[in-house]
PALUM-490268 format. One record per residue (C-alpha): x, y, z; residue in one letter. Coordinates in steps of 0.25 Angstrom, whole numbers, padded with zeros to 4 digits, always signed. Each point is the difference from the previous one (the first is absolute). Example, Ala and Ser with C-alpha at 12.3 -4.5 7.8 and 13.67 -1.06 7.14 Angstrom:
2
+0049-0018+0031A/+0006+0014-0002S/
***
This chain:
359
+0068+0251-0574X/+0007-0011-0006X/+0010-0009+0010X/+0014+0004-0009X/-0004+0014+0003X/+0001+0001+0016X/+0016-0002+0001X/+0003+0010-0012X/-0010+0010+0007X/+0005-0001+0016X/+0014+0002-0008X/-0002+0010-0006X/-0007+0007+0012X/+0010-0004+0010X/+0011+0006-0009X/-0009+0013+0000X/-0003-0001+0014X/+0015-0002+0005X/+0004+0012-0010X/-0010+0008+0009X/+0007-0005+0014X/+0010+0011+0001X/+0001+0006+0013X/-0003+0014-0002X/-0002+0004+0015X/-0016+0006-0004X/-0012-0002-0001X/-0001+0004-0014X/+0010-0010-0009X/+0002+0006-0011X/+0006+0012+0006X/+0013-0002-0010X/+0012+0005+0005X/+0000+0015+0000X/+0004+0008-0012X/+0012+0011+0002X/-0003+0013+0008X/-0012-0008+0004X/-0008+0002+0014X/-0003-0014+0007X/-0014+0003+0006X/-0013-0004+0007X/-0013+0003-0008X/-0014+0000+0006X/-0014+0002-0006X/-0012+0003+0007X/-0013+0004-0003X/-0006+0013-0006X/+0013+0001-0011X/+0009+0000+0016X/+0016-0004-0001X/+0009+0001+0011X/+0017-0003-0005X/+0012-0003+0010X/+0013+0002-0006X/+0009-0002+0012X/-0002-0014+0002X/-0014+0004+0009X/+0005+0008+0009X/-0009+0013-0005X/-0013-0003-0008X/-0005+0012-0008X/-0015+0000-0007X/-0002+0004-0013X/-0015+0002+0000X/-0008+0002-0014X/-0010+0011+0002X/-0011-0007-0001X/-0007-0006+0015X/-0014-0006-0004X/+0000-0005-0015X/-0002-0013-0002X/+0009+0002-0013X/+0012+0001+0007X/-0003-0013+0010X/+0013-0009+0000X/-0001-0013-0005X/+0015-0005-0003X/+0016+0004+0002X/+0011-0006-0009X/+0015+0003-0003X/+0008-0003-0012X/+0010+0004-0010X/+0003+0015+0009X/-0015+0002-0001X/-0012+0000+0013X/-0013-0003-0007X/-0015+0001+0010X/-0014-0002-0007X/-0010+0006+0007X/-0015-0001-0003X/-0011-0003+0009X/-0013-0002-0007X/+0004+0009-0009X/+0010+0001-0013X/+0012-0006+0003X/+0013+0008-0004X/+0017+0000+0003X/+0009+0008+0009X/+0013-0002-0004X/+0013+0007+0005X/+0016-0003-0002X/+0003+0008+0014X/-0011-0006+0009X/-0003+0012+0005X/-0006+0009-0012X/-0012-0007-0009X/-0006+0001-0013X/-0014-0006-0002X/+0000-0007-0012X/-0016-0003-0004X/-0006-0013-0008X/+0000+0007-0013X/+0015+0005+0000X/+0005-0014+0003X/-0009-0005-0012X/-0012-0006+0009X/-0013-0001-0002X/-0009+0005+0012X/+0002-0009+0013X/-0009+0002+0012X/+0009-0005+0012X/+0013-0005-0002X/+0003-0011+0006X/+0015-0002+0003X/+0015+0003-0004X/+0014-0006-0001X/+0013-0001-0007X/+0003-0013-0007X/+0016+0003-0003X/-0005+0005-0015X/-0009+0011+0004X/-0012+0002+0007X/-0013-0008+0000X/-0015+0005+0005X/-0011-0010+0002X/-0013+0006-0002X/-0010-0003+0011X/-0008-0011-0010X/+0013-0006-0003X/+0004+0007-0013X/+0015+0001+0001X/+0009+0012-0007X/+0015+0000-0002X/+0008+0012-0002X/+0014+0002-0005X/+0010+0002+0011X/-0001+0016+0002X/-0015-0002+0002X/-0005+0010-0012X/-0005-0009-0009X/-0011-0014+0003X/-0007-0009-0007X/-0010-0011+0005X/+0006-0013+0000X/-0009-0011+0006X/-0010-0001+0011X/-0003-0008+0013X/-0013-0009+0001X/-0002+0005+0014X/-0014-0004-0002X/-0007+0014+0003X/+0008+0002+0013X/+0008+0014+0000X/+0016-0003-0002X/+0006+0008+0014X/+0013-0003-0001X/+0012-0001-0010X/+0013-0004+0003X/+0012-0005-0006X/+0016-0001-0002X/+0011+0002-0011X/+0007-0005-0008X/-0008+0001-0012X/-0010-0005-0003X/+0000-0003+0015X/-0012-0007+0010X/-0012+0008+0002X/-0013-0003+0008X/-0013+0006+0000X/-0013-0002+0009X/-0010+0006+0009X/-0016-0003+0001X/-0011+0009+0001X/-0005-0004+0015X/+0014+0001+0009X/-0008-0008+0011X/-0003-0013-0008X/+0006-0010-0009X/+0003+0005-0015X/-0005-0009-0011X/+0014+0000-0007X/+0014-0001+0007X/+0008+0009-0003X/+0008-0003-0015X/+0017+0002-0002X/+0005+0002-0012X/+0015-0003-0005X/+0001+0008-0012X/-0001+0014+0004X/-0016-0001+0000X/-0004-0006-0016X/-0004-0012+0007X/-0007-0003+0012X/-0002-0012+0010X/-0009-0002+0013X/+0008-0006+0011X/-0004-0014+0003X/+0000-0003+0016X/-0006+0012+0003X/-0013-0001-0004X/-0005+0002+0014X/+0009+0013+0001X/-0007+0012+0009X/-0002+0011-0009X/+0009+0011-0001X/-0004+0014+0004X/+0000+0013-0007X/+0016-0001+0001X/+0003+0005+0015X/-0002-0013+0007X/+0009-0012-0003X/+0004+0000-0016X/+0012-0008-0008X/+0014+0002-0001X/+0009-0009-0008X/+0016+0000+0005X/+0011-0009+0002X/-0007-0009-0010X/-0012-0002+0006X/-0014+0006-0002X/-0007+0001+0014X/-0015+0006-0001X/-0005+0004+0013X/-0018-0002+0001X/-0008+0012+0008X/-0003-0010+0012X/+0014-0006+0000X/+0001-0010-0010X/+0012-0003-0006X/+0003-0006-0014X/+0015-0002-0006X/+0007-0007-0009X/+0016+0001-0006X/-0003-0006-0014X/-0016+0008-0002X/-0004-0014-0004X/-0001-0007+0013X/-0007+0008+0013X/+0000-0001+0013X/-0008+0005+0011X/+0002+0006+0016X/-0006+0008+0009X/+0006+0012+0006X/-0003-0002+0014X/-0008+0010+0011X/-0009+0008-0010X/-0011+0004+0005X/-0010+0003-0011X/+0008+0004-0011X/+0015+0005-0005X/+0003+0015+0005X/+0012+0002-0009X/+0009-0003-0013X/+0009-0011-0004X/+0014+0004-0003X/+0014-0008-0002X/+0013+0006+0004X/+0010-0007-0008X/-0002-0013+0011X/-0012+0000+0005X/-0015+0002+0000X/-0007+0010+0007X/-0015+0001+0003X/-0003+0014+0009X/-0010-0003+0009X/-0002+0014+0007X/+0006-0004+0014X/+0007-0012-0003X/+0008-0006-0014X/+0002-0013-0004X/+0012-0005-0006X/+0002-0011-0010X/+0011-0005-0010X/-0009-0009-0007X/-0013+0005+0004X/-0003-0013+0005X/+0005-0001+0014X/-0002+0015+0007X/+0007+0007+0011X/-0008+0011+0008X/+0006+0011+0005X/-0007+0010+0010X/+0001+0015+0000X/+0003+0009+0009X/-0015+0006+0008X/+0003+0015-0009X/+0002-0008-0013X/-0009-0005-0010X/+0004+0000-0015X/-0007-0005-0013X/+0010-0002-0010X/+0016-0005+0000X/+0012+0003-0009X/+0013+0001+0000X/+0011+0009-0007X/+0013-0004-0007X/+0007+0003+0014X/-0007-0012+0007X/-0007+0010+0007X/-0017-0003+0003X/-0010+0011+0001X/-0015+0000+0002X/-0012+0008+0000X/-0015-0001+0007X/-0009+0003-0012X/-0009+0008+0009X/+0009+0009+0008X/+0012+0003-0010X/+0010-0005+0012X/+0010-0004-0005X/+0012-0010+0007X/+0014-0004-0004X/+0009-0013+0004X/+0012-0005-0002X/-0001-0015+0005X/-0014-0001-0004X/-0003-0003+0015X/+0000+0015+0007X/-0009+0010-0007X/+0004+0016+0003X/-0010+0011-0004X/+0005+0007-0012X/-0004+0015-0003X/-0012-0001-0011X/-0008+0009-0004X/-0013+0006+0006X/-0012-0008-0001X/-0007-0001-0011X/-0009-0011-0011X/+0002-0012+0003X/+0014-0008-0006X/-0001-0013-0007X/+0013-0007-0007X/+0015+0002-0002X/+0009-0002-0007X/+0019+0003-0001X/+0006+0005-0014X/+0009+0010-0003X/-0002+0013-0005X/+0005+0013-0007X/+0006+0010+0009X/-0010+0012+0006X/-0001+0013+0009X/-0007-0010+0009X/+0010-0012-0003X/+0014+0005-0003X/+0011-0010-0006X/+0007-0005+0011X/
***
């Protein structure tokens, strides 16, 4: 890169990055303020085609679960929101395809071939970049859609030398700050870093200073998440990477793991998140972190937060959910009965339903 180019670049970037810093309090950023009649909700996806929606500010959790328990089909493998719409892949060693839904509690699968897509094995991992939604495949080939998520085309891939892309993330406004990475061996050191991209994913960069970054896992442990204009990548064994301008990197340590990550990175419009089933740790740089121990009946694996200030949290593995209101004491909320295992989560807004009435 030739020297002139730097300052132009970290200019550029930074105006990007500080257009992304609002303070939606979520752990999705791009959940726009809400459309009229819209219903402000809590989405989660979980395996085996699996949702479970909270329309009352997570007081209630209610599954929506796809008839489908054993096909590796309908394995999740990404959550996003944007533009009124909840978007999952799902596809686990088998063809990828969309579920997409404007109420977050009704679905509609949309296969590779209705959204324009040659056959893909696998997807790799979804978000909404302020424009529409982009899929990384798991070899790096990157699509783009247009914002109602019908319609996609290919527009780049990342040289993740061989290693499958695990996760996708990203934040609005358009063409907004997106990050892909993962490796094939969770338990060992990837080849190539994880790559950012500051163009809505048409162009793609690894992230130098950290090179040495612990790979990250098939998407349940540890993870990326940028907000408050800062991008903050969270390794499987702990190891954290961030930067404010996605030109310079720097690196910490979450401390107390012991062996890996047991949960999701989130932001809540102030702060980073990382679950860590019976403890959390709390950063708002993801530099210096705060743990916070749970209570002995309280383990959780992901964080979010809802337009209300209000945080809730689920364990992946039981379907418990819990609800707080100070981030600090977590009360057990009425989920639904256990069932396959949940992974991400995302806030939006959507239509009105039976389920989820207008307010």
């Amino acid at each position: 890169m030739a020297a002139i180019e730097l300052p132009v670049i970290t200019i550029i970037v930074s105006l990007l990055v500080a257009a992304c810093s609002n303070n939606t309090p979520t752990n999705n950023p791009d959940a726009a303020p809400p459309q009229q009649g819209s219903v402000p909700m809590f989405v989660v996806s979980g395996q085996s085609g699996r949702t479970v929606t909270s329309c009352d500010d997570g007081l209630t959790w209610k599954a929506n679960d796809f008839p489908v328990t054993t096909n590796d089909e309908f394995n999740e493998k990404g959550l996003a929101f944007g533009h009124g719409v909840f978007m999952r892949i799902m596809g686990w060693g088998a063809e990828c395809s969309f579920m997409r839904s404007e109420d977050g509690v009704t679905w509609k699968r949309i296969t590779l071939a209705q959204a324009g897509l040659p056959n893909l094995a696998e997807c790799g991992g979804i978000t909404y970049n302020g424009d529409g939604f982009t899929m990384v495949h798991w070899t790096g080939d990157t699509f783009a859609s247009d914002h109602d998520g019908f319609v996609w085309k290919k527009i780049s891939n990342v040289d993740n030398k061989n290693e499958h892309v695990r996760e996708v993330v990203g934040d609005g406004p358009a063409p907004g700050v997106l990050l892909a990475g993962g490796a094939n061996d969770p338990s060992g050191m990837p080849k190539n870093p994880p790559h950012v991209s500051v163009d809505g994913g048409k162009t793609w960069k690894a992230t130098p200073g950290c090179s040495t970054f612990n790979a990250l896992s098939i998407g349940q442990n540890g993870g990326g998440m940028l907000g408050g204009g800062r991008m903050v990548i969270v390794g499987y064994k702990g190891q954290v990477c961030t930067s404010s301008d996605m030109v310079q990197w720097q690196e910490s340590q979450l401390p107390g793991v012991a062996g890996f990550v047991q949960g999701k990175v989130s932001f809540d419009g102030e702060q980073f998140w990382v679950a860590d089933n019976s403890r959390v740790l709390v950063s708002a740089n993801g530099l210096a972190w705060i743990e916070r121990k749970l209570a002995d009946n309280v383990r959780i694996s992901a964080v979010a937060k809802s337009d209300k200030g209000t945080w809730v949290a689920f364990n992946r593995e039981t379907s418990a959910f819990y609800r707080s209101t100070d981030g600090l004491t977590w009360n057990a909320a009425k989920g639904p009965a256990d069932g396959p295992d949940l992974h991400r989560i995302v806030f939006g807004y959507g239509k009105p339903s039976a389920q989820c009435p207008a307010k």
